[in-house]
Biopython code that builds the backbone (N, CA, C, O; Angstrom):
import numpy as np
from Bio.PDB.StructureBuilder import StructureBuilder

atoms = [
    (1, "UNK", "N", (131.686, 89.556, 103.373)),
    (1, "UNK", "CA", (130.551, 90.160, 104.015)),
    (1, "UNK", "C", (130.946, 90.700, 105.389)),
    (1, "UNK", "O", (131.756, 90.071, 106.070)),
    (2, "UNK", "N", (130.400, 91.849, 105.826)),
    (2, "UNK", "CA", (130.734, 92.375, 106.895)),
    (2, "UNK", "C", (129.700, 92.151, 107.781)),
    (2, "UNK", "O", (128.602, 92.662, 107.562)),
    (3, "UNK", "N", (129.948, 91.261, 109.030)),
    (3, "UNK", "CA", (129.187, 90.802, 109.677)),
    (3, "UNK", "C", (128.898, 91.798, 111.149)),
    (3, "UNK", "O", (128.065, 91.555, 112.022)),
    (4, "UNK", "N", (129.706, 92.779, 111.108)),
    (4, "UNK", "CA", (129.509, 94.057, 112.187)),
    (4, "UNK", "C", (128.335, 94.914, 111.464)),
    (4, "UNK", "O", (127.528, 95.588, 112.105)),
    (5, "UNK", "N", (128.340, 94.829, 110.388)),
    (5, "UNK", "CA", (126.710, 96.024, 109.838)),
    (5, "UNK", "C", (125.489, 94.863, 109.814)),
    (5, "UNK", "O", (125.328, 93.738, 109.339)),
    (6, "UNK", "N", (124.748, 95.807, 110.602)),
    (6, "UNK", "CA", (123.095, 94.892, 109.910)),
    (6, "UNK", "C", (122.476, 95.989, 109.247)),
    (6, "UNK", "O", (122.627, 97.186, 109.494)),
    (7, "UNK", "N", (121.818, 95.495, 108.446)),
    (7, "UNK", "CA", (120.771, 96.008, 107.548)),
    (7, "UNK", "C", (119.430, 96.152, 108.094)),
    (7, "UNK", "O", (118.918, 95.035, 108.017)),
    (8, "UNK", "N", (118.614, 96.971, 108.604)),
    (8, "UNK", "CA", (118.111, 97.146, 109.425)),
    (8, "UNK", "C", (116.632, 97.842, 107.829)),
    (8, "UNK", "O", (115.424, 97.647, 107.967)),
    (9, "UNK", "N", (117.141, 98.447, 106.781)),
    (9, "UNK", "CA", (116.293, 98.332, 105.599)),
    (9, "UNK", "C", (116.838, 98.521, 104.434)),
    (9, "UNK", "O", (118.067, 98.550, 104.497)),
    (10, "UNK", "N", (116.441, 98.649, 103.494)),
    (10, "UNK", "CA", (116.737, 99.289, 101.679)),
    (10, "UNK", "C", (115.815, 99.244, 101.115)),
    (10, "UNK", "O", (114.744, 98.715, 101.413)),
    (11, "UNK", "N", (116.150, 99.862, 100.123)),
    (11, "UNK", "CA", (114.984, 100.233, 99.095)),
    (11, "UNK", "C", (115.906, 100.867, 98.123)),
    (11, "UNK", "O", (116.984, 101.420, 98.342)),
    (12, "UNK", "N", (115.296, 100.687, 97.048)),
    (12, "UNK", "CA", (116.158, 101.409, 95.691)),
    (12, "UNK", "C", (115.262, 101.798, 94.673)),
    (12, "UNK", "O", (114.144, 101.337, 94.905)),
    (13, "UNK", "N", (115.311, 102.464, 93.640)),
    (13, "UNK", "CA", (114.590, 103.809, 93.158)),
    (13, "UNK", "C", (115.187, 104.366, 92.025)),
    (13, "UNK", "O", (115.749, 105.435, 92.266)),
    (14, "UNK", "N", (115.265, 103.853, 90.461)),
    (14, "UNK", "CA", (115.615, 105.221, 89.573)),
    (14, "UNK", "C", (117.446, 104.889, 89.662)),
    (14, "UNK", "O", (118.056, 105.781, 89.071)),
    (15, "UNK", "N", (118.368, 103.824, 90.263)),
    (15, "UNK", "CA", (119.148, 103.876, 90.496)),
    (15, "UNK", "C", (120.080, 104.406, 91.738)),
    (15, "UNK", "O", (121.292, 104.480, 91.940)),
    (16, "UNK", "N", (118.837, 104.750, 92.497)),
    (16, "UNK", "CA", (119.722, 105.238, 94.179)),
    (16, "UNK", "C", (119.443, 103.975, 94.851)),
    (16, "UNK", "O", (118.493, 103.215, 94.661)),
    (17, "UNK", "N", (120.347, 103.876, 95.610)),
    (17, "UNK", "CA", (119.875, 103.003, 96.763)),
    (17, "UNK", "C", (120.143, 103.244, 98.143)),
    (17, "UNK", "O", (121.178, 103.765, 98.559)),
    (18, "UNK", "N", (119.037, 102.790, 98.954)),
    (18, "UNK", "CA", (119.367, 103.543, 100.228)),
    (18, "UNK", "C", (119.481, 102.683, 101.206)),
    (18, "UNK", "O", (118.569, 101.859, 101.137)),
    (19, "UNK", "N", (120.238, 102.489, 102.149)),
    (19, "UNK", "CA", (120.463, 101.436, 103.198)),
    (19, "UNK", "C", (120.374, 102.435, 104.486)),
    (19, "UNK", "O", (120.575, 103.644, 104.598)),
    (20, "UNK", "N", (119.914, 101.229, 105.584)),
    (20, "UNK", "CA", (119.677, 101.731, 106.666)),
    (20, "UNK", "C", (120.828, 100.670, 107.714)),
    (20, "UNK", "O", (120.402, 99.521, 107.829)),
    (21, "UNK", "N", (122.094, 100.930, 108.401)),
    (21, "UNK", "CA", (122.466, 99.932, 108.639)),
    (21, "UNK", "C", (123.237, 100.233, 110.239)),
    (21, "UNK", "O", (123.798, 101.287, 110.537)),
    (22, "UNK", "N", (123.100, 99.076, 111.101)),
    (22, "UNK", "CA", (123.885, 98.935, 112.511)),
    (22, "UNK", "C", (124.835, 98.905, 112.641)),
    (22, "UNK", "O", (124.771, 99.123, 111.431)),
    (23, "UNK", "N", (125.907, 98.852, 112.899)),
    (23, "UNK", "CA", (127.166, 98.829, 113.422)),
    (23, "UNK", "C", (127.326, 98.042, 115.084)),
    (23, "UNK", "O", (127.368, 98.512, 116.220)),
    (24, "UNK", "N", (127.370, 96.987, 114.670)),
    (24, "UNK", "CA", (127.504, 96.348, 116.292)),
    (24, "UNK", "C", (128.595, 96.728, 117.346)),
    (24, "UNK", "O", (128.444, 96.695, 118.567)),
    (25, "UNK", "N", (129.736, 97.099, 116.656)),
    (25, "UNK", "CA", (130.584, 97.050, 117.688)),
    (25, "UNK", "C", (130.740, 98.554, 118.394)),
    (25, "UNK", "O", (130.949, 98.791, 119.583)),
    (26, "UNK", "N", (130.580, 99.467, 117.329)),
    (26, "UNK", "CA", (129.789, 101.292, 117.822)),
    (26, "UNK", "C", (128.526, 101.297, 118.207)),
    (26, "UNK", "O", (128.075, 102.331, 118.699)),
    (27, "UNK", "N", (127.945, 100.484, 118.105)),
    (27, "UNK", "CA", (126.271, 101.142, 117.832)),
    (27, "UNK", "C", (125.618, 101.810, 117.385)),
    (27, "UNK", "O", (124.415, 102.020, 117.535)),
    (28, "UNK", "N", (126.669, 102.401, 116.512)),
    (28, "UNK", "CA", (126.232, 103.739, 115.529)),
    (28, "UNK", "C", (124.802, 103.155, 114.548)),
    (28, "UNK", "O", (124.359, 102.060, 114.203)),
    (29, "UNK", "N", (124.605, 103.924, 114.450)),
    (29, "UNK", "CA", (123.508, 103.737, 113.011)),
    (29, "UNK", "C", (123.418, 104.865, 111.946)),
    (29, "UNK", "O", (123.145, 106.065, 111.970)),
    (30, "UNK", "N", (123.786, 103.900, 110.943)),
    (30, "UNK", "CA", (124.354, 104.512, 109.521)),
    (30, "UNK", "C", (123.444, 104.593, 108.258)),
    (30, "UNK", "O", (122.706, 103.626, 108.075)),
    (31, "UNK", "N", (123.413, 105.300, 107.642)),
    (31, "UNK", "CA", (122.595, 106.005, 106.319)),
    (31, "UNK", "C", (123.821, 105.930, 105.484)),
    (31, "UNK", "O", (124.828, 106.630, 105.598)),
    (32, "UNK", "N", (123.485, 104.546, 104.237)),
    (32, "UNK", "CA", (123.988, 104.569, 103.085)),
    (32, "UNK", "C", (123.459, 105.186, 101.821)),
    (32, "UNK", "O", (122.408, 104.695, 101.411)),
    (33, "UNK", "N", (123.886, 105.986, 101.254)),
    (33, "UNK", "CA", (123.414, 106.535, 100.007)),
    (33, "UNK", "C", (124.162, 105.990, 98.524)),
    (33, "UNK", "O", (125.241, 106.582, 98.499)),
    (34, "UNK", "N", (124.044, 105.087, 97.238)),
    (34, "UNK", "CA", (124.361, 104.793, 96.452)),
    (34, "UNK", "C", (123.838, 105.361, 95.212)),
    (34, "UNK", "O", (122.702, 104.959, 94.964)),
    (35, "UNK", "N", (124.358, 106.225, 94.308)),
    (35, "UNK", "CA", (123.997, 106.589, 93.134)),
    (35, "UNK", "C", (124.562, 105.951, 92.337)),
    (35, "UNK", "O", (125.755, 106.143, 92.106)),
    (36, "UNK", "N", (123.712, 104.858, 91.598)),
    (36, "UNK", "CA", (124.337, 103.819, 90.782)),
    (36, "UNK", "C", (124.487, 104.477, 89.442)),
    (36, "UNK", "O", (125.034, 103.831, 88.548)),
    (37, "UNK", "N", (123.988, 105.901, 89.169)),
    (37, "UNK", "CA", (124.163, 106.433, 87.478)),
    (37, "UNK", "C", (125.370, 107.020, 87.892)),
    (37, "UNK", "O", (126.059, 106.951, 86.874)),
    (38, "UNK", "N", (126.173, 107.657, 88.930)),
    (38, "UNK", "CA", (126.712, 108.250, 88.822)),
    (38, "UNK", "C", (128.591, 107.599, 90.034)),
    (38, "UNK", "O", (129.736, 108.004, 90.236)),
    (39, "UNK", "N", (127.864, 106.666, 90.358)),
    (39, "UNK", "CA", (128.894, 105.917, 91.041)),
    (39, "UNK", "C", (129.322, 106.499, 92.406)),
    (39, "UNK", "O", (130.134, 105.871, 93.085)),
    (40, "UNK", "N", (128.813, 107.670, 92.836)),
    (40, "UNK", "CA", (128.287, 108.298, 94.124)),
    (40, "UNK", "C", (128.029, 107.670, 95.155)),
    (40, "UNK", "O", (126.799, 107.699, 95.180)),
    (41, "UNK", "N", (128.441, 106.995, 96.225)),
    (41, "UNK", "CA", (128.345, 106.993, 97.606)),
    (41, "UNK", "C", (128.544, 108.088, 98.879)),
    (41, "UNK", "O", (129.349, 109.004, 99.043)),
    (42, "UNK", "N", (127.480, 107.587, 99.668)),
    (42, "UNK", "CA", (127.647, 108.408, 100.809)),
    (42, "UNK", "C", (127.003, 107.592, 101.900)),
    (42, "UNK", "O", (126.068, 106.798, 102.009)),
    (43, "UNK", "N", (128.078, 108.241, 102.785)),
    (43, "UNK", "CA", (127.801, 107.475, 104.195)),
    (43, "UNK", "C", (127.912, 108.355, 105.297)),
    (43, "UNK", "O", (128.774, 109.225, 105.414)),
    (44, "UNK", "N", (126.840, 108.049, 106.248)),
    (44, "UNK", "CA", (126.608, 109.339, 106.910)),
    (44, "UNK", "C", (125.886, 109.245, 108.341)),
    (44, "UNK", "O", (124.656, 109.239, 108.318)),
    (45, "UNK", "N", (126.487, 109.175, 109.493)),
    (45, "UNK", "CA", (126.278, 108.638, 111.025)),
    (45, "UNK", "C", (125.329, 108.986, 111.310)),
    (45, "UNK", "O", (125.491, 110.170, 111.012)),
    (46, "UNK", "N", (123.762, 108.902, 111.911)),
    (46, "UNK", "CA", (122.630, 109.386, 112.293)),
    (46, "UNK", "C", (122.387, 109.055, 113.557)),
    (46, "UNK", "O", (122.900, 108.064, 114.077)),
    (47, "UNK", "N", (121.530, 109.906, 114.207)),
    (47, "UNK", "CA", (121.434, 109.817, 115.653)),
    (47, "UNK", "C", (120.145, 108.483, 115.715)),
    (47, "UNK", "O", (119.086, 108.686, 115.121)),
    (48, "UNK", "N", (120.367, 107.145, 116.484)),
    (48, "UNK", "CA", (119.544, 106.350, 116.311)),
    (48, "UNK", "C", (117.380, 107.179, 116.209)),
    (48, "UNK", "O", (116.485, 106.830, 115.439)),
    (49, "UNK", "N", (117.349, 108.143, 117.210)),
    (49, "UNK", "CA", (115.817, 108.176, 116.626)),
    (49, "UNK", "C", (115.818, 109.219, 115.793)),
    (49, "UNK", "O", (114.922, 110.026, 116.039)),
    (50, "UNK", "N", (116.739, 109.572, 114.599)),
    (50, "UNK", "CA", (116.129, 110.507, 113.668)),
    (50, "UNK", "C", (116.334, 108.703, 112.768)),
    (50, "UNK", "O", (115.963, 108.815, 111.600)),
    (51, "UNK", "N", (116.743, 107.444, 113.052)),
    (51, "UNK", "CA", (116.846, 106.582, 111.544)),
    (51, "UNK", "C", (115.733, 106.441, 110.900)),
    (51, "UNK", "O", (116.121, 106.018, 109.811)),
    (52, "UNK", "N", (114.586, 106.516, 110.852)),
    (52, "UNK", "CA", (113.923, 106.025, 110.341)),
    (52, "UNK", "C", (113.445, 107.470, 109.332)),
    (52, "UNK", "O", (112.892, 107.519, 108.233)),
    (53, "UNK", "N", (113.795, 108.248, 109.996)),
    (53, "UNK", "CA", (113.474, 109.870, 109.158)),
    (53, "UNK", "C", (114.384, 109.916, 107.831)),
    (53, "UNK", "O", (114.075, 110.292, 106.700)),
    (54, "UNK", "N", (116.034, 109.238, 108.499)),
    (54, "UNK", "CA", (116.819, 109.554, 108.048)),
    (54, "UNK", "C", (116.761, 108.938, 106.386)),
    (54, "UNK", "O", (117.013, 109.510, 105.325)),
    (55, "UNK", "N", (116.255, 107.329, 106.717)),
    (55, "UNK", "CA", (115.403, 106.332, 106.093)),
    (55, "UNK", "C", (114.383, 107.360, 104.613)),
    (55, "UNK", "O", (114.689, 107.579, 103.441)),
    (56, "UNK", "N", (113.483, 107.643, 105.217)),
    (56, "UNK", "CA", (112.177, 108.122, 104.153)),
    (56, "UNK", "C", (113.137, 109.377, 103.290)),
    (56, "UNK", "O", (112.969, 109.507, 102.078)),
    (57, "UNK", "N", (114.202, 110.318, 104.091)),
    (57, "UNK", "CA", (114.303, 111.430, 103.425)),
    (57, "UNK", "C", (116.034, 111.344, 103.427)),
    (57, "UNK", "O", (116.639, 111.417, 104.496)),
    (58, "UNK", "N", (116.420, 111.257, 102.727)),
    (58, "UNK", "CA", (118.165, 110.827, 102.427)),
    (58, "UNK", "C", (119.030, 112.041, 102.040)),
    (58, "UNK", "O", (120.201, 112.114, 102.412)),
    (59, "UNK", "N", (118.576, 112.780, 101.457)),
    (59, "UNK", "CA", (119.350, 113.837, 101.003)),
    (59, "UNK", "C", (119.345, 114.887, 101.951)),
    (59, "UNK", "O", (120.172, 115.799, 101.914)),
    (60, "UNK", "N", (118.537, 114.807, 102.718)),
    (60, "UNK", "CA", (118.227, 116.327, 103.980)),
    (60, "UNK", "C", (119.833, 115.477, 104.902)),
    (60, "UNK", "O", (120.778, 116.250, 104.744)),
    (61, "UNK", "N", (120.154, 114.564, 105.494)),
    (61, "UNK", "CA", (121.195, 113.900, 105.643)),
    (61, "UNK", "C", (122.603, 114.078, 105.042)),
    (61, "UNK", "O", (123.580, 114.673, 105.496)),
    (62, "UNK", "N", (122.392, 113.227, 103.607)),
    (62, "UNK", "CA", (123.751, 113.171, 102.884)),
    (62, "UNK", "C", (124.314, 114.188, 102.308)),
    (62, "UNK", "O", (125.500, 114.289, 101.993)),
    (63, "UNK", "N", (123.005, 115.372, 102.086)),
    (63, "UNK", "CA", (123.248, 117.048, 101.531)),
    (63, "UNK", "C", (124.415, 117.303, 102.708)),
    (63, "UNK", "O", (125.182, 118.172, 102.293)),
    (64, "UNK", "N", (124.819, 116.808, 104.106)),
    (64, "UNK", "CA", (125.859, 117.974, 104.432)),
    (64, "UNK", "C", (127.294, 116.946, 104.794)),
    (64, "UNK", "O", (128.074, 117.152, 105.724)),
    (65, "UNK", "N", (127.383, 115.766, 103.744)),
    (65, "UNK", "CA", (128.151, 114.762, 103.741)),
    (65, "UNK", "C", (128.925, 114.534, 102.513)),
    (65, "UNK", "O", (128.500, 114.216, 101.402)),
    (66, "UNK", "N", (130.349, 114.787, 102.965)),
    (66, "UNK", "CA", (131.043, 114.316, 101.126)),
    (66, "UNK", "C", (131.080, 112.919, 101.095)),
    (66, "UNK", "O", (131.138, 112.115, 102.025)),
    (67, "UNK", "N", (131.017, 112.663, 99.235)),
    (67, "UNK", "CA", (130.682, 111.223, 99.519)),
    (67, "UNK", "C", (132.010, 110.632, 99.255)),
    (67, "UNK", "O", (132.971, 111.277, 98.834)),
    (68, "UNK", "N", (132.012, 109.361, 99.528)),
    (68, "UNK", "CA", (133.052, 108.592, 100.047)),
    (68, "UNK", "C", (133.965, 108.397, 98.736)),
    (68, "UNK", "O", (133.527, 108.399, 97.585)),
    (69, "UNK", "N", (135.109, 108.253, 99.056)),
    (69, "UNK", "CA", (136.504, 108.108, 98.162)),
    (69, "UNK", "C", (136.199, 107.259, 96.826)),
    (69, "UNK", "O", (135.224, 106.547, 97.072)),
    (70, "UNK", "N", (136.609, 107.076, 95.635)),
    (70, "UNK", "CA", (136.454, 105.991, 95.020)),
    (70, "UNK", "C", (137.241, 104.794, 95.182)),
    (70, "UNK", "O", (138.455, 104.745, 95.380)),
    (71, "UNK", "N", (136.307, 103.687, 95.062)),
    (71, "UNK", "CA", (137.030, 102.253, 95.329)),
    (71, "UNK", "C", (136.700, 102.206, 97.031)),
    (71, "UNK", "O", (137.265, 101.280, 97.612)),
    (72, "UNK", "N", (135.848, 103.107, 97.877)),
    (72, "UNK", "CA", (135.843, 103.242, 99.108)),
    (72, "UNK", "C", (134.772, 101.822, 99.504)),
    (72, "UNK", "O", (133.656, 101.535, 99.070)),
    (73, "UNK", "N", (135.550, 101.212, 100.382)),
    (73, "UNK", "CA", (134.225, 99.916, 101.045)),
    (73, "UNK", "C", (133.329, 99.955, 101.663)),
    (73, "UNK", "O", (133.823, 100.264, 102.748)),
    (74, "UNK", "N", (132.363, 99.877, 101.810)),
    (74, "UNK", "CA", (131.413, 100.212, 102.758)),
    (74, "UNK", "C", (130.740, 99.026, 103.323)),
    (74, "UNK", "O", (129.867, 99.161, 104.180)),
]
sb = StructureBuilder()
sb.init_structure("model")
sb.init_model(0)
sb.init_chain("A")
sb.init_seg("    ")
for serial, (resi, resn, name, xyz) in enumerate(atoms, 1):
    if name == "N":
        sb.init_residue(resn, " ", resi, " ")
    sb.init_atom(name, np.array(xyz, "f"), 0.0, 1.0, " ", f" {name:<3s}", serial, name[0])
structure = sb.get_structure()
């Protein structure tokens, strides 16, 4: 378990799942995207007050993000 991310929300849907998560030691705040039909991740740095936007609407985000390597950790 990676104890530098908090989970700050999720929710999942149809096989996506979406995480909302901290980064303690950046402070970044991160938008996880998981497509579990298709094995699709994406991860994608957000400016802390668009998170909660970033949160409700995921693809306006991860649309300008390639998604992450396979076998990639997150």
């Amino acid at each position: 378990m990676d104890t530098n991310k908090v989970e700050l929300a999720e929710r999942s849907n149809d096989g996506l799942e979406v995480r909302l998560l901290w980064k303690r030691d950046t402070r970044e705040v991160v938008l996880e995207v998981a497509d579990n039909k298709t094995g699709t991740i994406w991860e994608v740095q957000v400016p802390d007050y668009l998170a909660l936007d970033a949160f409700d609407h995921p693809f306006l985000y991860v649309g300008r993000a390639d998604p992450l390597p396979d076998g990639a950790v997150v």
